[in-house]
C-alpha positions in Angstrom: 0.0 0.0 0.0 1.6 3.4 -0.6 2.0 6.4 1.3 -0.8 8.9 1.0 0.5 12.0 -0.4 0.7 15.6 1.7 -2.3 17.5 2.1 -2.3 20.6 0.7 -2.3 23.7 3.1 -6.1 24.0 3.3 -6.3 20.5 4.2 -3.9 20.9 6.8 -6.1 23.7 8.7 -9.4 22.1 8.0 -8.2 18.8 10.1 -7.0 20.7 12.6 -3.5 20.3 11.9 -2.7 24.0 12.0 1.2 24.6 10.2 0.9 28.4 11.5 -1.2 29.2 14.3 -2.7 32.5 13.9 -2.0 35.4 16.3 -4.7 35.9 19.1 -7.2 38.6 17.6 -8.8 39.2 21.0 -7.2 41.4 23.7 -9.1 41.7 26.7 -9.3 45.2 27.0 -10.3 45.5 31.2 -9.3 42.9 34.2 -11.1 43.0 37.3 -14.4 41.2 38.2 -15.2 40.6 34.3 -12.9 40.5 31.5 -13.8 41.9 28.3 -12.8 41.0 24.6 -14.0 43.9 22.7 -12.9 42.3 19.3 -15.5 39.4 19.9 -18.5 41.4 21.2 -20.8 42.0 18.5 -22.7 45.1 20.8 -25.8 43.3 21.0 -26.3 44.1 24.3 -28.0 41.1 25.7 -25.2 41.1 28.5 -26.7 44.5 29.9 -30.3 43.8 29.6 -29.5 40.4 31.5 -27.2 42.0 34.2 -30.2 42.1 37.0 -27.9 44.6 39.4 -27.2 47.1 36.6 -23.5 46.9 37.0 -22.9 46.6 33.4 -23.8 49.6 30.9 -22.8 50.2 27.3 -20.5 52.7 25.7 -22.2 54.6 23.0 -20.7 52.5 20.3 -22.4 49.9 21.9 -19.4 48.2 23.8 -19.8 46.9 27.0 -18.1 47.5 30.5 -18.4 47.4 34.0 -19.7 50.5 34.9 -20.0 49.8 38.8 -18.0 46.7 40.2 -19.5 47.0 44.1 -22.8 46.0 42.2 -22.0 43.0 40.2 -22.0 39.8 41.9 -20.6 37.5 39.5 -23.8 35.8 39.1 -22.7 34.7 35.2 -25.6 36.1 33.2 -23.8 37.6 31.3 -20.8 35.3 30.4 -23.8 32.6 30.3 -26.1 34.8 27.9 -24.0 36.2 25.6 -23.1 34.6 22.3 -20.1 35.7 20.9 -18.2 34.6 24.5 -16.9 37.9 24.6 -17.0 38.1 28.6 -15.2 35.9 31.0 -15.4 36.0 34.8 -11.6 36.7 35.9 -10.4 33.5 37.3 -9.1 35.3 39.8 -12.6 36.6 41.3 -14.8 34.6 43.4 -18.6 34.7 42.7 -22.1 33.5 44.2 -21.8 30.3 42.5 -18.1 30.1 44.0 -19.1 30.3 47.8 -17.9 33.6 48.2 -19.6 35.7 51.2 
């Protein structure tokens, strides 16, 4: 039986067997409670109509941020709702879910 031949290039990335990993696109822009990645969001501000202590707002281009951390509680609407995954709790913080007081 002989050898198959070499993919070609497209090949190669389609099965996951990347030659030249891209650069990372997304730079978090903010680290505290939440971390943001402004070059995923799509401003579609489901994260702020979600966020039930009004902690997160939107900038007028639509962008969103934590406008007061004392009122977010890292309940993970947001995170949970939004569909680009463009908010991440900060490992860092710990939350209702993560028997914080």
């Amino acid at each position: 039986m002989a050898k198959p031949a070499k993919p070609p290039i497209d090949r190669i990335i389609k099965s996951g067997l990347v030659s030249k990993p891209a650069a990372p696109q997304a730079e978090p822009h903010f680290a505290g409670k939440l971390i943001f990645f402004p070059g995923w969001c799509k401003k579609c501000g489901l994260c702020t109509v979600v966020c039930h202590s009004e902690a997160l707002k939107q900038h007028k281009d639509g962008t969103p941020y934590l406008a007061d951390a004392k009122k977010c509680t890292l309940c993970s609407l947001c995170w949970r709702t939004c569909p680009d995954f463009a908010i991440v709790k900060n490992p860092d913080e710990k939350g209702e879910d993560d028997g914080a007081e």
